[in-house]
Every structure is written in C-alpha cells, then in structure tokens.
N, C-alpha and C positions, 0 to 999 in steps of 0.2 A: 548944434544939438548932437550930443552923441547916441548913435545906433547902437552901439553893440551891443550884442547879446548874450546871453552864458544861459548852457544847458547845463543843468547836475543831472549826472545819471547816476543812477544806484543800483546795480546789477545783484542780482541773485542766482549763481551759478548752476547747470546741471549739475547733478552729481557726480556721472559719469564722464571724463573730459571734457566737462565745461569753460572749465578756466583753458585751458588748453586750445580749445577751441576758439575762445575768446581772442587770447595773445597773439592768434593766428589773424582774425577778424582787423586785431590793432595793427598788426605791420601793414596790413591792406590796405585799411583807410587811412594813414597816416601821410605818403603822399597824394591822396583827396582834401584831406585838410589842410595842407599846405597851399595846393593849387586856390580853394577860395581864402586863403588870408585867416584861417583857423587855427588854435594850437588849445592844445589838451593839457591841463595843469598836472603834476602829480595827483597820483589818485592814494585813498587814505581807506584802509582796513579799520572798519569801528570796531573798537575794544569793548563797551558797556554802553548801553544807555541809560542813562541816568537820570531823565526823564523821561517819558512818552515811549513809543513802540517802533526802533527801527532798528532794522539789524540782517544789511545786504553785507552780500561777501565783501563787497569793494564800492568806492563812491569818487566820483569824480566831478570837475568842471571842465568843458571845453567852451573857449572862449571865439564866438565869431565876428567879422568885423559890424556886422546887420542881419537880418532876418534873410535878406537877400542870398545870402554867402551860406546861409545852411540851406535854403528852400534848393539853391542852383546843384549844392553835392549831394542834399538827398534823392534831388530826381535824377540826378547823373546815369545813363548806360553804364559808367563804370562802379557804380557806388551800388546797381541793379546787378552788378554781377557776383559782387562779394557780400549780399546781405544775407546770404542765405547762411553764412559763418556766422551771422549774430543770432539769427533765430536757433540756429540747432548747437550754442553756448549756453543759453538764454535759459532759466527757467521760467523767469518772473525781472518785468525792470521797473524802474520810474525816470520817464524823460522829464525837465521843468522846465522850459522857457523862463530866464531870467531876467532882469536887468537891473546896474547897478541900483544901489540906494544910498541918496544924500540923509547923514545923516542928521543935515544942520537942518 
C-alpha cells in the first residue's frame, strides 16, 4: 500500500517582503525536506481562474514518502527554528493533506 502524501500549499504573500521572505524560508527547509525523504515539485503562479474563487501568489505540491516524514520535520528543533520565516512571509495560506487518486 502506498503512503505517500502530498501537501498543496497555496501561499498568499505579505505585501511588504513577503515573497522575499519566503525564498529565504525555502532554502532553509529544503535541506529538512531532504533529510525525511520529501521533495517539493515546481510551484505554478495562477494566471485566471476560470471557474470558482482562487487566486494565491504561488501554489505548490511537496511530495512526502508518509504522514510519518512530515509529522517528524514538522516537529523538528530545526524546522522550530526557521518557522518563524514562514509566518512573517505569510499573509494568508492553505496547507491540503493529499493523497494519490486511482482514477480507474
């Protein structure tokens, strides 16, 4: 059975060096994500929506190998010291616990 999970985040940036802030937040966690077996797909700038109501600066998926693998970096001492880069980037987010779907 496969675990793995995928979180979409969809950020909505301060106005004031947010994104800034943010880029800064990514090189931090990037080797945490490695450490549990995570990696973070290209992230995608929405142009229009063209149904329904969404429209964050930036939207991403980071892909983990289990629930396990996110639970252990987000309570990490080191993951506790650089979160504070996400909060003060951050206006507004949406985290999703995902998991694949068969489509058959």
């Amino acid at each position: 059975m496969d675990e793995t999970i995928y979180m979409l985040n969809a950020l909505w940036f301060k106005k004031e060096g947010g994104k800034e802030k943010y880029l800064e937040y990514s090189a931090a966690i990037a080797p945490l994500l490695k450490e549990v077996g995570g990696e973070q797909a290209p992230g995608f700038q929405p142009d229009i929506a063209l149904i329904g109501d969404f429209d964050p600066d930036v939207f991403f998926v980071v892909k983990y190998p289990n629930k396990e693998a996110f639970k252990t970096m987000a309570t990490s001492e080191a993951y506790a010291e650089i979160a504070h880069l996400r909060e003060e980037a951050i206006e507004k987010s949406l985290l999703i616990r995902c998991k694949a779907y068969d489509w058959n």
